[in-house]
RORO-19275 format. One record per residue: residue number from 1; chain; x, y, z of N, C-alpha, C in turn. Coordinates in nm, 3 decimals, decimal comma. Layout:
<atoms>
(atom NUM 'A' (X Y Z) (X Y Z) (X Y Z))
...
</atoms>
This chain:
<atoms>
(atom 1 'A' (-0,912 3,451 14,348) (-0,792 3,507 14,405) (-0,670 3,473 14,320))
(atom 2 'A' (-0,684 3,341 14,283) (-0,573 3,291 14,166) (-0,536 3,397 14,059))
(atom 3 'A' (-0,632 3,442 14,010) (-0,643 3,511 13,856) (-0,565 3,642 13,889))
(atom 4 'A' (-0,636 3,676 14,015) (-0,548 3,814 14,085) (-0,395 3,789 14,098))
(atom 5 'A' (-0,370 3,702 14,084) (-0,204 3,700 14,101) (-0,118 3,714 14,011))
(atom 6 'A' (-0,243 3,581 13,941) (-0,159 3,571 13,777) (-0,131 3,712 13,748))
(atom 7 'A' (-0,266 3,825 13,732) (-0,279 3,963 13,653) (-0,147 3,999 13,702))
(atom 8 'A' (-0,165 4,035 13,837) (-0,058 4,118 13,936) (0,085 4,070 13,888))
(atom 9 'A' (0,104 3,940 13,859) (0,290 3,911 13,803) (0,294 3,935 13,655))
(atom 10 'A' (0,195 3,910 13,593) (0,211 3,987 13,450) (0,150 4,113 13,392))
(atom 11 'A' (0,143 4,171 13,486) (0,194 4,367 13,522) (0,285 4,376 13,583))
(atom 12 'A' (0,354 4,305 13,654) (0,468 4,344 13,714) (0,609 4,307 13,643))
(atom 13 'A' (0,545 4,202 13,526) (0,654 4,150 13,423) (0,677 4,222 13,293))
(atom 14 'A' (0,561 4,290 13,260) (0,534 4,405 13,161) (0,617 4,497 13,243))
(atom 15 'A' (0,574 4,589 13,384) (0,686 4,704 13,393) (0,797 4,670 13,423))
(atom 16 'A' (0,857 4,556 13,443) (0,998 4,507 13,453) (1,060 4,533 13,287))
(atom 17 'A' (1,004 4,416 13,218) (1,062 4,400 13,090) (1,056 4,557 12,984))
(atom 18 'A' (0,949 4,695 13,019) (0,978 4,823 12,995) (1,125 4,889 13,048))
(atom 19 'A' (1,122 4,796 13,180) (1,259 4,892 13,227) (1,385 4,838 13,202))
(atom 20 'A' (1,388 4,722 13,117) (1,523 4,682 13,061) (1,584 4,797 12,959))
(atom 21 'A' (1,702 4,823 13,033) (1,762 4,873 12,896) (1,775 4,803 12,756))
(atom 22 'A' (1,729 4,860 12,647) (1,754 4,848 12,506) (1,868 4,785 12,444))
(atom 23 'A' (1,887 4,701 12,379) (2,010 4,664 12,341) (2,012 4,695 12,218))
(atom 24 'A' (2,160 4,734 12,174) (2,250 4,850 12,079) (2,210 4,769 12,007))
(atom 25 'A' (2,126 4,680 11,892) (2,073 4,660 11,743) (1,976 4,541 11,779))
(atom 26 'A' (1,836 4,572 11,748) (1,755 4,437 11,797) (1,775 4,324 11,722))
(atom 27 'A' (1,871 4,369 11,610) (1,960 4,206 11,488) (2,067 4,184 11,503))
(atom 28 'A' (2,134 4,268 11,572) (2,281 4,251 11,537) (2,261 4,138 11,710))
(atom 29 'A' (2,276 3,975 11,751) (2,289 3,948 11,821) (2,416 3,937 11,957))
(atom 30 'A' (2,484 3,979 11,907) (2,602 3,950 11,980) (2,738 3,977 11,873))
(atom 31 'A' (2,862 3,968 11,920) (3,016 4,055 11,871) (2,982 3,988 11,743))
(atom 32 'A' (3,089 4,019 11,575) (3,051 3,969 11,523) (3,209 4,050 11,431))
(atom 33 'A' (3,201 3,980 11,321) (3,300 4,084 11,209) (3,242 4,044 11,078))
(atom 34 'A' (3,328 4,153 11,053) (3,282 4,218 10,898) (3,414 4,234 10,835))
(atom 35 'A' (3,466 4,138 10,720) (3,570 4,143 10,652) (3,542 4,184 10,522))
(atom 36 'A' (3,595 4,264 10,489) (3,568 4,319 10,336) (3,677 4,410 10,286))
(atom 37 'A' (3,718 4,414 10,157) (3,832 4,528 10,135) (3,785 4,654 10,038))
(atom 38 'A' (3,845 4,749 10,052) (3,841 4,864 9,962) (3,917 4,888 9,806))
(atom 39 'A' (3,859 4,999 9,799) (3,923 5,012 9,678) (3,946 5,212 9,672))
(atom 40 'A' (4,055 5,285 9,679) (4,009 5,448 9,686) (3,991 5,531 9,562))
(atom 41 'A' (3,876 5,577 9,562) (3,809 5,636 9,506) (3,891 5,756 9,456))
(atom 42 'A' (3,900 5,853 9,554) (3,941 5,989 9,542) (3,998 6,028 9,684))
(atom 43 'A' (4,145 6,132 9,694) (4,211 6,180 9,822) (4,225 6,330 9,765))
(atom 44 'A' (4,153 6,400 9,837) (4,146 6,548 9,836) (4,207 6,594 9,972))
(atom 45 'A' (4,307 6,724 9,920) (4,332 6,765 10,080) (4,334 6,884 10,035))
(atom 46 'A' (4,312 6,973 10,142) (4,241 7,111 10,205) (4,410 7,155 10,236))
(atom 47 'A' (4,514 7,220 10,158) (4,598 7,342 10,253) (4,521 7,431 10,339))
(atom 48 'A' (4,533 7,434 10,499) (4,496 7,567 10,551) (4,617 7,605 10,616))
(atom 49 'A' (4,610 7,754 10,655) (4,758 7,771 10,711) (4,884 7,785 10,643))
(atom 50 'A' (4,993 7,719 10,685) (5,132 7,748 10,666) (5,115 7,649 10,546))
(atom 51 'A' (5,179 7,690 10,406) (5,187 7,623 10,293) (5,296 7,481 10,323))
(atom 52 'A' (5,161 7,421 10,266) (5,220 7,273 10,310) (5,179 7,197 10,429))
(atom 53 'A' (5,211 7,074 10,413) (5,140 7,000 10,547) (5,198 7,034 10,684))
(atom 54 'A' (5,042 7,078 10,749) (5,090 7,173 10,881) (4,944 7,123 10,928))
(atom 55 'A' (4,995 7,133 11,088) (4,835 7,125 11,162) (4,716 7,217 11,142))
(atom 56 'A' (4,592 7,126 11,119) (4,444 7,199 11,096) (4,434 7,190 10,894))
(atom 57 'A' (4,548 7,128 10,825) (4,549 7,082 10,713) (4,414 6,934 10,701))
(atom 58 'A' (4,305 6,958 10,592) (4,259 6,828 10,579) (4,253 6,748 10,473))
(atom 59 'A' (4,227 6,645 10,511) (4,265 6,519 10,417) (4,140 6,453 10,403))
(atom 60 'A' (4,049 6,461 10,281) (3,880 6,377 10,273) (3,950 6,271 10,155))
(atom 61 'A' (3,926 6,130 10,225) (3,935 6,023 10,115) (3,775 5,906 10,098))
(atom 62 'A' (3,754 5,908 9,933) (3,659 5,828 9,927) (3,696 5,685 9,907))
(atom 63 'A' (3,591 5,550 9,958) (3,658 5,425 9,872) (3,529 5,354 9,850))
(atom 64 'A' (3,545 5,254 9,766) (3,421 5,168 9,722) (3,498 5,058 9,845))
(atom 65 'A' (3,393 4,988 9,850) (3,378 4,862 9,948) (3,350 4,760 9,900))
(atom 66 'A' (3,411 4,628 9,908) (3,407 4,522 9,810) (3,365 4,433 9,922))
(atom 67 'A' (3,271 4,346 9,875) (3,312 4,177 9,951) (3,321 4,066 9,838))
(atom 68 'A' (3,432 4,062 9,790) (3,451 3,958 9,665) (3,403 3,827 9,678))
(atom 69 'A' (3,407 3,813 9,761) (3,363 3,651 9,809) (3,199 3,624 9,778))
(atom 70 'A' (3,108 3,741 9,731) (2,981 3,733 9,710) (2,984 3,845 9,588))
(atom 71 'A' (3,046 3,901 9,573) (3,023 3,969 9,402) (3,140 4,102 9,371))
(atom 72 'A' (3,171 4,084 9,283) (3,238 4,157 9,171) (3,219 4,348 9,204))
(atom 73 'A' (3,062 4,352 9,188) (3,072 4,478 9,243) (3,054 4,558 9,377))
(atom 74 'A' (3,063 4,671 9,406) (3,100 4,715 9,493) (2,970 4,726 9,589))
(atom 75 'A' (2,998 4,706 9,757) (2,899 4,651 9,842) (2,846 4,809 9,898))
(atom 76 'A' (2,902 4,913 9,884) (2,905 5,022 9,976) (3,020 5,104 9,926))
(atom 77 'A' (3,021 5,191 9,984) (3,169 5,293 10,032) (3,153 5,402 10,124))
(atom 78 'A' (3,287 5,430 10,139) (3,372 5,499 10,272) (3,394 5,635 10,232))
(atom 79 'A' (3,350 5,719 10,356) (3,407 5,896 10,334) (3,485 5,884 10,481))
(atom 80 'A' (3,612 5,926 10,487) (3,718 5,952 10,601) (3,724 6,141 10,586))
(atom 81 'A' (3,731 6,204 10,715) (3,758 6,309 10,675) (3,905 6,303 10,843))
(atom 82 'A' (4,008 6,342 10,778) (4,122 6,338 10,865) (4,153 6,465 10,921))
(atom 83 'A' (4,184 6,532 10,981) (4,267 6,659 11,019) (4,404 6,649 11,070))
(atom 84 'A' (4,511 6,696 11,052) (4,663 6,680 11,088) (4,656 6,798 11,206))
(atom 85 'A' (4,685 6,718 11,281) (4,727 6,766 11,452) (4,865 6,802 11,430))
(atom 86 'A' (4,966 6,698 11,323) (5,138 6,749 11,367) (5,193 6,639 11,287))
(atom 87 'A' (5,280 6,673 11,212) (5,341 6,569 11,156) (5,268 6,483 11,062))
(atom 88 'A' (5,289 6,359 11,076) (5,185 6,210 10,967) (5,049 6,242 11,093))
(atom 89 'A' (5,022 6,283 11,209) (4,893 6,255 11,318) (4,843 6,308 11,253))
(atom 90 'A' (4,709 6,214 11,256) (4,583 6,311 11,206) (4,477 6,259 11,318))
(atom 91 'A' (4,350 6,327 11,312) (4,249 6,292 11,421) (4,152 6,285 11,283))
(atom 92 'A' (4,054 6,158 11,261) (3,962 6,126 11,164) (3,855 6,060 11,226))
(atom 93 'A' (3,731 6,113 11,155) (3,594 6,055 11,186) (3,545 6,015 11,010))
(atom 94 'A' (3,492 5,894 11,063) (3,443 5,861 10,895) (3,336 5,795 10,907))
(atom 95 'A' (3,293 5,747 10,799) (3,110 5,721 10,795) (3,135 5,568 10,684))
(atom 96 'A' (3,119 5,378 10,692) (3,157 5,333 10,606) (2,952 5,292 10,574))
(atom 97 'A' (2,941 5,332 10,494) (2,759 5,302 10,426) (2,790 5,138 10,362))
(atom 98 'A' (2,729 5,063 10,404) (2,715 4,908 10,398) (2,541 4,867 10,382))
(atom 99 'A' (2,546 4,752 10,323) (2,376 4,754 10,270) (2,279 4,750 10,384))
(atom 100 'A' (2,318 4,679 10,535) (2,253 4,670 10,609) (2,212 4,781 10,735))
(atom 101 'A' (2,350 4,895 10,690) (2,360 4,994 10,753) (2,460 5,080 10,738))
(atom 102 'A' (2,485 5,185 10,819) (2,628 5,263 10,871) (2,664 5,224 10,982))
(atom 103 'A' (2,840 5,236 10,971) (2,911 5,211 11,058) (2,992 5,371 11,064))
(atom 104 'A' (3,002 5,424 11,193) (3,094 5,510 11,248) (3,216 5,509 11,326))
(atom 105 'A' (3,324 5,507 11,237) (3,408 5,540 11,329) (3,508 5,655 11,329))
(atom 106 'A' (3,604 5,678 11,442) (3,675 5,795 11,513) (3,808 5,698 11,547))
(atom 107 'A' (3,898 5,833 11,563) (3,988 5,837 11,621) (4,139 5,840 11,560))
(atom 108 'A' (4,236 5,814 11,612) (4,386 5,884 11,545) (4,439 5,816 11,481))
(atom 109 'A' (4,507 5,847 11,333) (4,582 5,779 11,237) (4,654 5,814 11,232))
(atom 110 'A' (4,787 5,737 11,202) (4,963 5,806 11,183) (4,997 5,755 11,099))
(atom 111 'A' (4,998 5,605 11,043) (5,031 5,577 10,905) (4,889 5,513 10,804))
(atom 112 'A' (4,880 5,553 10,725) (4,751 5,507 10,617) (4,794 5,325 10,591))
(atom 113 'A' (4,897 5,256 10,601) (4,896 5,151 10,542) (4,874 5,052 10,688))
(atom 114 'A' (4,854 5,062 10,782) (4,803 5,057 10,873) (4,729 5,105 11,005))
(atom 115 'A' (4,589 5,117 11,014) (4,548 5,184 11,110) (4,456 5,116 11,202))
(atom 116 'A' (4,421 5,132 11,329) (4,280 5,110 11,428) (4,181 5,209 11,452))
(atom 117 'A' (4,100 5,258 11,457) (3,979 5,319 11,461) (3,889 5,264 11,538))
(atom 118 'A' (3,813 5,351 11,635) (3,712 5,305 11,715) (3,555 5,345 11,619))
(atom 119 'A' (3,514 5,192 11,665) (3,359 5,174 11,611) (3,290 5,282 11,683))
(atom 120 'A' (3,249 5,423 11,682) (3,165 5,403 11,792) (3,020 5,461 11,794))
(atom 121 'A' (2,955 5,386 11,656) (2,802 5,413 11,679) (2,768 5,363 11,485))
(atom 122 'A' (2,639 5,344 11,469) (2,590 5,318 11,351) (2,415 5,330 11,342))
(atom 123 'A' (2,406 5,266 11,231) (2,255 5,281 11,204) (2,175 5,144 11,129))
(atom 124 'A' (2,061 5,147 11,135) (2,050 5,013 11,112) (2,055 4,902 11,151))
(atom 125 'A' (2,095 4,826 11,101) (2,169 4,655 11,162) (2,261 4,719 11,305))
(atom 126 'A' (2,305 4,808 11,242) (2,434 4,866 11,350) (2,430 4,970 11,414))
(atom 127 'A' (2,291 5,003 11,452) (2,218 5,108 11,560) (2,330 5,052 11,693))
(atom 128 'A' (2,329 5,153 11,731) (2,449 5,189 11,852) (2,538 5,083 11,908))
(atom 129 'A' (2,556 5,030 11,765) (2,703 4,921 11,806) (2,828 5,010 11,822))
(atom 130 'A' (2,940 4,927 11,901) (3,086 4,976 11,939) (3,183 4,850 11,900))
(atom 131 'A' (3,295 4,866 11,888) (3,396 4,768 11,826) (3,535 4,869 11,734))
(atom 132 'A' (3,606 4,780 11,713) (3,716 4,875 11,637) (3,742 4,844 11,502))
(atom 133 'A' (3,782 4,935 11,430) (3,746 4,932 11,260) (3,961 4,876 11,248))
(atom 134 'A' (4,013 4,768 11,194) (4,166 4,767 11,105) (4,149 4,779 11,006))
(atom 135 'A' (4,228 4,892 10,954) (4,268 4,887 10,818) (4,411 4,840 10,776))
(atom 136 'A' (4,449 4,747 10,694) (4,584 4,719 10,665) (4,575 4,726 10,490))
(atom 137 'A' (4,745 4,773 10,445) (4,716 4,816 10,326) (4,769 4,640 10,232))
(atom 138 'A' (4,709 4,685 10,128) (4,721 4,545 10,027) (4,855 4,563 9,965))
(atom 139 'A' (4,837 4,677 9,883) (4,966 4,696 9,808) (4,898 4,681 9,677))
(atom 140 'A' (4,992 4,666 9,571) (4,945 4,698 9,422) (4,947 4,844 9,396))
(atom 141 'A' (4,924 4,878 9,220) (4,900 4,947 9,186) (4,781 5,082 9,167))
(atom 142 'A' (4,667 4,996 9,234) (4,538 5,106 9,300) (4,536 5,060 9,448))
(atom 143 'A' (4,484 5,202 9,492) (4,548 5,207 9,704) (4,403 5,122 9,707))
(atom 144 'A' (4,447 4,983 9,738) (4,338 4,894 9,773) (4,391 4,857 9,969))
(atom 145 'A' (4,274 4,818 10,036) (4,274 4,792 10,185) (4,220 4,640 10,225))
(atom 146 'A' (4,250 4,564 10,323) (4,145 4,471 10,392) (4,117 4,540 10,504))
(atom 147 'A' (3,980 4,563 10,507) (3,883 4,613 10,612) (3,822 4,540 10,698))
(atom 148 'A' (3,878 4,530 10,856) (3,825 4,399 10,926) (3,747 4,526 11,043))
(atom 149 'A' (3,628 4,496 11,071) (3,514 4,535 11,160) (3,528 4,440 11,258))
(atom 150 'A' (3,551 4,454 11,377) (3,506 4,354 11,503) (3,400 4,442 11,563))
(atom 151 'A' (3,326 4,417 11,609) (3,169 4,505 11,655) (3,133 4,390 11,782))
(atom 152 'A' (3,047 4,495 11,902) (2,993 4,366 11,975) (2,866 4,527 12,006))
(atom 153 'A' (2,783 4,385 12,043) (2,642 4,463 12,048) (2,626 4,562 12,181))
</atoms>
């Protein structure tokens, strides 16, 4: 009768532990950041419409991705694709490719030398993580960034 029980709680611990929801990266354990800076590649923009910057105008910028603190060359890089709603607003979704994965993020920019962006999805290490992407600008002579990732699982 013993053995019958045991079976019976570990089938009933198997369809329990099936019905846990999944958690957003089986590595990524818990919140975490990712500091690293850029470097831009290339800024292409799209006139559509009324000549000159006007809403539904786009803006695609590339950048290499550095983490100096572990090597010289470049770790990854960044495609932003922006659209201008009105004025400096733009609405941007971008894709940053990192060795352990992609990171996605969205949402509205008004000045390039500082922005927030929502994390909200990746691949990899960073399968359906959320968190918010800062960009703040460095300054110098090439449009360099510090790129701080806060992410939680």
């Amino acid at each position: 009768m013993r053995w019958k029980l045991e079976v019976l709680a570990a089938l009933v611990l198997v369809v329990l532990l099936q019905m846990h929801p999944a958690r957003a990266s089986t590595e990524l354990k818990g919140p975490g950041t990712i500091r690293i800076t850029d470097r831009q590649l290339a800024l292409d923009r799209v006139d559509l419409g009324v000549r000159g910057r006007s809403p539904g105008d786009v803006q695609i910028t590339r950048w290499s991705l550095f983490n100096t603190r572990i090597t010289s060359r470049p770790i990854g890089h960044a495609e932003l694709v922006c659209t201008f709603t009105g004025g400096n607003s733009r609405s941007c979704n971008g894709t940053y490719v990192l060795p352990l994965g992609k990171l996605v993020v969205s949402g509205q920019l008004l000045f390039r030398q500082f922005f927030q962006l929502a994390v909200v999805g990746g691949t990899g290490l960073y399968d359906n993580v959320r968190g918010t992407l800062t960009v703040t600008a460095l300054g110098g002579r090439s449009r360099r960034n510090l790129v701080l990732f806060r992410l939680v699982a």
